[in-house]
Structures are given as C-alpha cells and as structure tokens.
C-alpha positions as a Python dict, from the first residue, in 0.01 Angstrom:
ca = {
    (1, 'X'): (0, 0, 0),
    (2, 'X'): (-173, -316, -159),
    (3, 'X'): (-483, -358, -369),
    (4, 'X'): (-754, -642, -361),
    (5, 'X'): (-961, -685, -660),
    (6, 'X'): (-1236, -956, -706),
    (7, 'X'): (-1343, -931, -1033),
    (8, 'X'): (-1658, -1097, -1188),
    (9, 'X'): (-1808, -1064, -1532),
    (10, 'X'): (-2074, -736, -1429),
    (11, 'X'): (-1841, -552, -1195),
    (12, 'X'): (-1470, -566, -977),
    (13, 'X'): (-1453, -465, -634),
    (14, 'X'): (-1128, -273, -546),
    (15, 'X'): (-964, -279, -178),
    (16, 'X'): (-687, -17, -113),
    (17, 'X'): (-538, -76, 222),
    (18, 'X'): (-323, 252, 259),
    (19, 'X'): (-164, 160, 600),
    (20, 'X'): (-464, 181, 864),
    (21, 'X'): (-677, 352, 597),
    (22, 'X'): (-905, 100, 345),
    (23, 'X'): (-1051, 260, 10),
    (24, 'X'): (-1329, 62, -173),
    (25, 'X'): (-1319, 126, -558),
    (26, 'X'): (-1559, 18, -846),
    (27, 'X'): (-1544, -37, -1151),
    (28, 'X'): (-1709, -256, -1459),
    (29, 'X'): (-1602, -654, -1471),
    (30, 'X'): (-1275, -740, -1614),
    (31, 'X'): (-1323, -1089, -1806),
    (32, 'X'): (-1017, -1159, -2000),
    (33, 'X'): (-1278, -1354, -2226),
    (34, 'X'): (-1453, -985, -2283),
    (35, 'X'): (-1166, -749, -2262),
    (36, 'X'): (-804, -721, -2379),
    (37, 'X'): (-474, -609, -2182),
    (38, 'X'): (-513, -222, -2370),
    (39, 'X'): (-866, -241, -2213),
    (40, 'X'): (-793, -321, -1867),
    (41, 'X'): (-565, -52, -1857),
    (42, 'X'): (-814, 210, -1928),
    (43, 'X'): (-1049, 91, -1710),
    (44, 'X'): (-787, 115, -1416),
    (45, 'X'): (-587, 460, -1510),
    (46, 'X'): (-987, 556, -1477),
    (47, 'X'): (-1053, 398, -1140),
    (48, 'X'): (-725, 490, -985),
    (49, 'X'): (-715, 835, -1079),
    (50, 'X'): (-709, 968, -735),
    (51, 'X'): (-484, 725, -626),
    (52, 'X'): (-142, 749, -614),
    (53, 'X'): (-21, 388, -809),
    (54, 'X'): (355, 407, -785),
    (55, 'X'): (316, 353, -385),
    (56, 'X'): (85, 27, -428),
    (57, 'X'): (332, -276, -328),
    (58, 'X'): (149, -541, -386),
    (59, 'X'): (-170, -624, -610),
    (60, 'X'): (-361, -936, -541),
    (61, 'X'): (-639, -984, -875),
    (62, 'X'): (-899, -1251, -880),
    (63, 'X'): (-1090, -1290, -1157),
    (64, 'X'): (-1391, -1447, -1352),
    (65, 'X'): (-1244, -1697, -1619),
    (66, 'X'): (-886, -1631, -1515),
    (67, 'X'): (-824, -1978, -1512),
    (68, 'X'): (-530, -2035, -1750),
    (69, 'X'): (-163, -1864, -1803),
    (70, 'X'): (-276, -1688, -2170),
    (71, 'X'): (-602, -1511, -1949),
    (72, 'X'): (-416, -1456, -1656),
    (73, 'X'): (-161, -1254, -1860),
    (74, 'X'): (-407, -1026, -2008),
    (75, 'X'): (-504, -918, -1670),
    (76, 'X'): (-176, -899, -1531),
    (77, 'X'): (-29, -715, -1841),
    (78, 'X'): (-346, -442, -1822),
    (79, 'X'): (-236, -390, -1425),
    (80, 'X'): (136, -388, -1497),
    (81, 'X'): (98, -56, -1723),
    (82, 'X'): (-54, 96, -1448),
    (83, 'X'): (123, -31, -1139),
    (84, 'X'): (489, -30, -1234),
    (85, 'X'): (621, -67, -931),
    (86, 'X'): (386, -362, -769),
    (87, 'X'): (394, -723, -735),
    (88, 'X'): (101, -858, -893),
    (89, 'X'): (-44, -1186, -871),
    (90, 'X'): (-341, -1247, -1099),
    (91, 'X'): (-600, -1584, -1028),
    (92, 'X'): (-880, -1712, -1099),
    (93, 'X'): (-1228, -1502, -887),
    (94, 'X'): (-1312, -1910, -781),
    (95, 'X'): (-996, -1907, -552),
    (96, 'X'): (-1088, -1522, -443),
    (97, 'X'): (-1392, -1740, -294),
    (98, 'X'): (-1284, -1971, -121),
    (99, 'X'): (-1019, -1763, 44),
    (100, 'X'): (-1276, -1523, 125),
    (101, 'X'): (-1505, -1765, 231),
    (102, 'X'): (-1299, -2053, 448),
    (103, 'X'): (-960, -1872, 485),
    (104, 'X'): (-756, -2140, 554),
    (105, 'X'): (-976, -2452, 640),
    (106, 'X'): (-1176, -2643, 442),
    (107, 'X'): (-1491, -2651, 296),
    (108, 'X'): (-1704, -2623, -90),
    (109, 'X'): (-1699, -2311, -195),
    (110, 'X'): (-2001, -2177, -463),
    (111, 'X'): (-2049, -1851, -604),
    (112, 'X'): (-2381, -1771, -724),
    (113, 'X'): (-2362, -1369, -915),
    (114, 'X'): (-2343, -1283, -1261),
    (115, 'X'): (-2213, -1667, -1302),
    (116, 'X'): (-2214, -1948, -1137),
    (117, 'X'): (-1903, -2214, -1044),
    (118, 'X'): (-1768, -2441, -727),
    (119, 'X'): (-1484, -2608, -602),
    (120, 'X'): (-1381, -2810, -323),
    (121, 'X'): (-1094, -2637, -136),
    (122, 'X'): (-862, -2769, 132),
    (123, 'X'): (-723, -2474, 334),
    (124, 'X'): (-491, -2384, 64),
    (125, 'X'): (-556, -2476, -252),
    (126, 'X'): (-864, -2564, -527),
    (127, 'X'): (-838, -2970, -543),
    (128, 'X'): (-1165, -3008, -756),
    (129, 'X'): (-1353, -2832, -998),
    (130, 'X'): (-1628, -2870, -1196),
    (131, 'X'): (-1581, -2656, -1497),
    (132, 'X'): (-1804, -2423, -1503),
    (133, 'X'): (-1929, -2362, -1880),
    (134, 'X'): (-2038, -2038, -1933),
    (135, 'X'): (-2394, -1802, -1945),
    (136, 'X'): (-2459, -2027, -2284),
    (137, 'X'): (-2388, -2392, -2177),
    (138, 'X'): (-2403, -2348, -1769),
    (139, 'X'): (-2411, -2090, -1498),
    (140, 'X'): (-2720, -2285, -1333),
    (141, 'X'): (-2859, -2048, -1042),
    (142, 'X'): (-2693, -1712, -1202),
    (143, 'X'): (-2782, -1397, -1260),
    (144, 'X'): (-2758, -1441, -1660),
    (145, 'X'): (-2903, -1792, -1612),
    (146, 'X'): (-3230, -1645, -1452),
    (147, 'X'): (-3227, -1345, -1695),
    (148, 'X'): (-3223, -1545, -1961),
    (149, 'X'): (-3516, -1724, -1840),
    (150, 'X'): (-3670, -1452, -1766),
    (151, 'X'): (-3646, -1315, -2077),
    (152, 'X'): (-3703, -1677, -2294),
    (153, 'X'): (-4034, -1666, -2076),
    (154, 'X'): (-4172, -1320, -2172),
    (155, 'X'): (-4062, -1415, -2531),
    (156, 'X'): (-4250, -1725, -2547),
    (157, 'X'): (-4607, -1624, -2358),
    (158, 'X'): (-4510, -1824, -2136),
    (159, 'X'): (-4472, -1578, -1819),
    (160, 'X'): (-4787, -1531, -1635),
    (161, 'X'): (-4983, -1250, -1802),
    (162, 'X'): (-4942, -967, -1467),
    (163, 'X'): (-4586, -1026, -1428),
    (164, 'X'): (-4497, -1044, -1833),
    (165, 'X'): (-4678, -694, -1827),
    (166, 'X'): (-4466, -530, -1534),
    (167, 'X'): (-4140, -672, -1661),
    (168, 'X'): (-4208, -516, -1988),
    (169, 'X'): (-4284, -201, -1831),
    (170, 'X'): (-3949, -224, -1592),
    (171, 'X'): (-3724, -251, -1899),
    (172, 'X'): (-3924, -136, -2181),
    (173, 'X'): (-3869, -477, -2375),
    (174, 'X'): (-3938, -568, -2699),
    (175, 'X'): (-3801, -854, -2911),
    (176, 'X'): (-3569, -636, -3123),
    (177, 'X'): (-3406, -449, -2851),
    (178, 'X'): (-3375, -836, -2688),
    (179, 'X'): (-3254, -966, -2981),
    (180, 'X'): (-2979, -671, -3084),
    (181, 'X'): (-2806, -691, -2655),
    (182, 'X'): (-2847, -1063, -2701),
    (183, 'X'): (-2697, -1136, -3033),
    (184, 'X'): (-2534, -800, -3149),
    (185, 'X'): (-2428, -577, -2820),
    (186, 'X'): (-2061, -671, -2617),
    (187, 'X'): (-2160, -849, -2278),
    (188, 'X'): (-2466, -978, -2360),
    (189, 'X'): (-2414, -1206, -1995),
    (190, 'X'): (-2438, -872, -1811),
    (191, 'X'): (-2715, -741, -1936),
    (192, 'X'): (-2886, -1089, -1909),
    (193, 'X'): (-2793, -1076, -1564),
    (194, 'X'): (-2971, -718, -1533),
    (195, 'X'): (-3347, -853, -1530),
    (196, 'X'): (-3229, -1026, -1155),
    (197, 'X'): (-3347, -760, -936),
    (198, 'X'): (-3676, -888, -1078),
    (199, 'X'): (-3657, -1186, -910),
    (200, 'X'): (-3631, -1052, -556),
    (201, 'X'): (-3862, -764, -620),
    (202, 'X'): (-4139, -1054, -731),
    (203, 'X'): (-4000, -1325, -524),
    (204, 'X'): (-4366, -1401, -369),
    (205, 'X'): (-4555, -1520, -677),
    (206, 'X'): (-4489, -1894, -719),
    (207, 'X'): (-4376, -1823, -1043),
    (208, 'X'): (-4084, -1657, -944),
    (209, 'X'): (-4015, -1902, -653),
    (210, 'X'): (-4034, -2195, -836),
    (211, 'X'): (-3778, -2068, -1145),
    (212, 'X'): (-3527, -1979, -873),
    (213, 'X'): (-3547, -2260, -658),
    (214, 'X'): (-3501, -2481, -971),
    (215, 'X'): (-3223, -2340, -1064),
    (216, 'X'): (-3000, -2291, -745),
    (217, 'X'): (-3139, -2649, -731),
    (218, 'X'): (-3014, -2736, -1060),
    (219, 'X'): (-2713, -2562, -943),
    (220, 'X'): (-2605, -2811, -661),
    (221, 'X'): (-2694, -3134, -866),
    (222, 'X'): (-2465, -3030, -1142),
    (223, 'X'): (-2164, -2858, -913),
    (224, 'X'): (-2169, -2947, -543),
    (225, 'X'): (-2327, -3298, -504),
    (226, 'X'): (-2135, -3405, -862),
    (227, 'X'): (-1852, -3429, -614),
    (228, 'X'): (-1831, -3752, -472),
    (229, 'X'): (-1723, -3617, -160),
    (230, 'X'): (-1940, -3342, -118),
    (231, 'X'): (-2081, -3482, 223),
    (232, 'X'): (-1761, -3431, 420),
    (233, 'X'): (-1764, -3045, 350),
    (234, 'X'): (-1944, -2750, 462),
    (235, 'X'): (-2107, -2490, 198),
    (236, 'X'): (-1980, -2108, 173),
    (237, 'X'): (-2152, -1936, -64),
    (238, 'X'): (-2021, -1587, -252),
    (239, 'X'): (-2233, -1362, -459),
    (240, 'X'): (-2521, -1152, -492),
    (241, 'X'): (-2807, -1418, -593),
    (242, 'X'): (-2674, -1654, -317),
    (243, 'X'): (-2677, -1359, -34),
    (244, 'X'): (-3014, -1244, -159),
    (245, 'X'): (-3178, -1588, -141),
    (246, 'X'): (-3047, -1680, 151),
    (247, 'X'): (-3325, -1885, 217),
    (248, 'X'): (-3432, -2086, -69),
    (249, 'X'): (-3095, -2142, -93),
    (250, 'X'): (-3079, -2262, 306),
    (251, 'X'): (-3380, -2466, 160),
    (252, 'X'): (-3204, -2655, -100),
    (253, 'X'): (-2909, -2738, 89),
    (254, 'X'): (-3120, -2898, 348),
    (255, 'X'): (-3243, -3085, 79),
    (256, 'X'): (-2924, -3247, 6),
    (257, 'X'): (-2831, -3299, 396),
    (258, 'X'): (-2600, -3015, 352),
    (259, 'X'): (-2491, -2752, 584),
    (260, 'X'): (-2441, -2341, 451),
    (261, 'X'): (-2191, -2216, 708),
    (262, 'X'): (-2160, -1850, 567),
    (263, 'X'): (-2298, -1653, 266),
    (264, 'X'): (-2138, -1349, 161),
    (265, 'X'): (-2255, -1107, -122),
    (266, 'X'): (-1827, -1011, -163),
    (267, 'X'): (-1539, -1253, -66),
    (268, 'X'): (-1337, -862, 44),
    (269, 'X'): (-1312, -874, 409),
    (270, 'X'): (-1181, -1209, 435),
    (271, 'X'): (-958, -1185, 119),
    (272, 'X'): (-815, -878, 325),
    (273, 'X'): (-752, -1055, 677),
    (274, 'X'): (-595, -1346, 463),
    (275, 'X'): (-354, -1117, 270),
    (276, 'X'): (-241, -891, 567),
    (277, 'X'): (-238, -1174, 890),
}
C-alpha cells in the first residue's frame, strides 16, 4: 500500500493505492508554518481511521512551505507516529506540481490555490525558484490574495455599491468579525482565501474581471517572466483559481507569448502514474 498527499495551506488531498483499489481522503491543510508534529498526528489518526496504517509501504508528502529540513521534519515526524512501518519522504507541494504537472519533461510549473508560487523544472528536479513570500508579502493571483482584496475593498467603500451589499450578505461581514479572523483567529490565509468562490460566482461584472486579471497578471510578472528563461518553457498550471479561470488565465499568458499546456485543479493523477510506473 502507498499514500500520496498534496498538501496546501486550506486542505491535503490523500491517495491510497491499496493494490488495484485507489481511496481519496481529505482532510484540513498541513503547513508546518501553522501546525506542529503533535498536530499532524491528530489530524491523520483522524483521517486514517478506517484505514489499516501498518500495511502502508510507502508515503510520498508534498507540502505547502515544506521547503527546508526543520519543516520537513515536522511533517515527517507527525506521519511517522502514525505510519510506523512506512517509508516516508516529505517535500515541498511546489515539486508535488511539477511532477504532477510535466512528469518527467520540462516545463514552468505555477500553482495558483490558497497560495501562489513557480518554478522552472527540468524533468527531475526544481532548478529555479522564485521565493514565494507568503499571503502578507506575496501570493499574487491566490485565493488569500483576492480575499484579501476583496475584503480591503468592502472595508474601504471602495467595492461597487450592489456587489459590497451581496458579499456582505454571503458572509455576514462586519469589520469586527474581519478584524478578530484577520488579526486574532489561527489561519487567517484560509479564511482569506474563503471569499474566492465570490469571484467566480460574480466573474461577469468588470469589477470582478479586472481584480482577477490583475492579479494572475501580477502573478506572471513577478514569478514566471522574472525568469530569464521563461520563453523556452511551456506553462502547467495547479490549483483551484488557475483551473477555474482557465481563461483569463489563457488570456494573460497570451499576453506574454506564452503557451498553458495543461491546468489541473490537483497535481494526484499524475503524482500517482509517476510514483507507481
């Protein structure tokens, strides 16, 4: 048995392959930044309840800001109370992409959820990166980057009147509730990132167009066409706000004389055929 786990900051997707049999599991993000090893234990004994862990082999987990030994480890610690018996390998969700997107060819691979990031991978490895910085200092063309927009704009009068009045009345907002999961509430990114179905559900009025066209826009001058060689790769994009916008973000690559060869909303099929060829 082996697991698959892409893991972003809202929610991880779990892949059982139990011989010829595959089990899809959910369960809430697992962000080393967010969570501790005691933490990500509970949240898998819960998960994997009706699974039986002591047959699982091998455990491949990519995650959102596993990018260094020390988060890595907190991850990998959480699993190893759980699966005792497995061979786990624990990297960063940006990898997860572009293994789920190319395989093993080329190409710059973007994910475009919760958060946002790229890198330029070459069949086997990550060769570039441009740090990605966060739902504070980055994630241009996000899910928290648009909720916090979103959210900035209803704040500030500064949403058109019809639409500031429905997205009060789709959340129930008010500045204190705003201000107490902004400043005071654990994972203020995902619930941020919450306002997005907004976007789609309101995508014709210009207002709405225009913010997320700017920022998947934004997105590509800050992380795809930073990269000096960004015109000898194709674009595979991974996430929900990429898969949903398909087109504007078809638009916007156009703009930049680049081609978008595939855009997935999970990396999991892929990841699977590239763990088990």
């Amino acid at each position: 048995m082996i697991i698959i786990a892409d893991s972003g900051s809202t929610k991880t997707e779990w892949l059982v392959k139990d011989g010829e049999k595959l089990i899809t599991l959910k369960s809430i993000g697992l962000n080393p930044f967010f969570v501790n090893a005691r933490k990500v234990t509970e949240v898998v004994k819960e998960t994997f309840r009706n699974i039986s862990v002591q047959q699982v082999e091998k455990l491949f987990f990519y995650g959102a800001s596993c990018s260094s030994p020390d988060r890595c480890s907190i991850i990998s610690n959480g699993l190893a109370a759980v699966f005792t018996k497995a061979i786990i390998e624990t990297d960063h969700d940006m990898l997860g992409a572009a293994r789920g997107l190319f395989g093993n060819n080329k190409g710059i691979a973007i994910i475009l959820g919760t958060g946002s990031n790229s890198c330029i991978y070459d069949g086997n490895d990550i060769i570039e990166n441009i740090p990605a910085l966060g739902y504070i200092l980055g994630d241009e063309g996000s899910g928290a980057f648009f909720g916090l927009q979103l959210v900035k704009d209803f704040l500030n009068r500064e949403m058109p009147e019809s639409l500031s009045k429905k997205f009060q009345d789709t959340y129930n907002l008010d500045k204190e509730s705003i201000f107490d999961n902004v400043y005071n509430q654990p994972f203020p990114n995902r619930y941020l990132a919450k306002f997005a179905p907004f976007l789609s559900e309101n995508i014709s009025h210009t207002y709405i167009y225009n913010m997320v066209y700017a920022g998947i826009d934004l997105f590509f001058k800050r992380h795809v066409i930073a990269y000096t060689t960004h015109k000898q790769y194709a674009i595979g994009s991974i996430g929900s706000i990429g898969y949903v916008f398909n087109d504007i973000l078809l638009k916007v690559c156009k703009k930049y004389n680049l081609e978008l060869t595939i855009n997935e909303r999970s990396p999991m099929k892929k990841l699977l055929e590239f763990h088990t060829k």
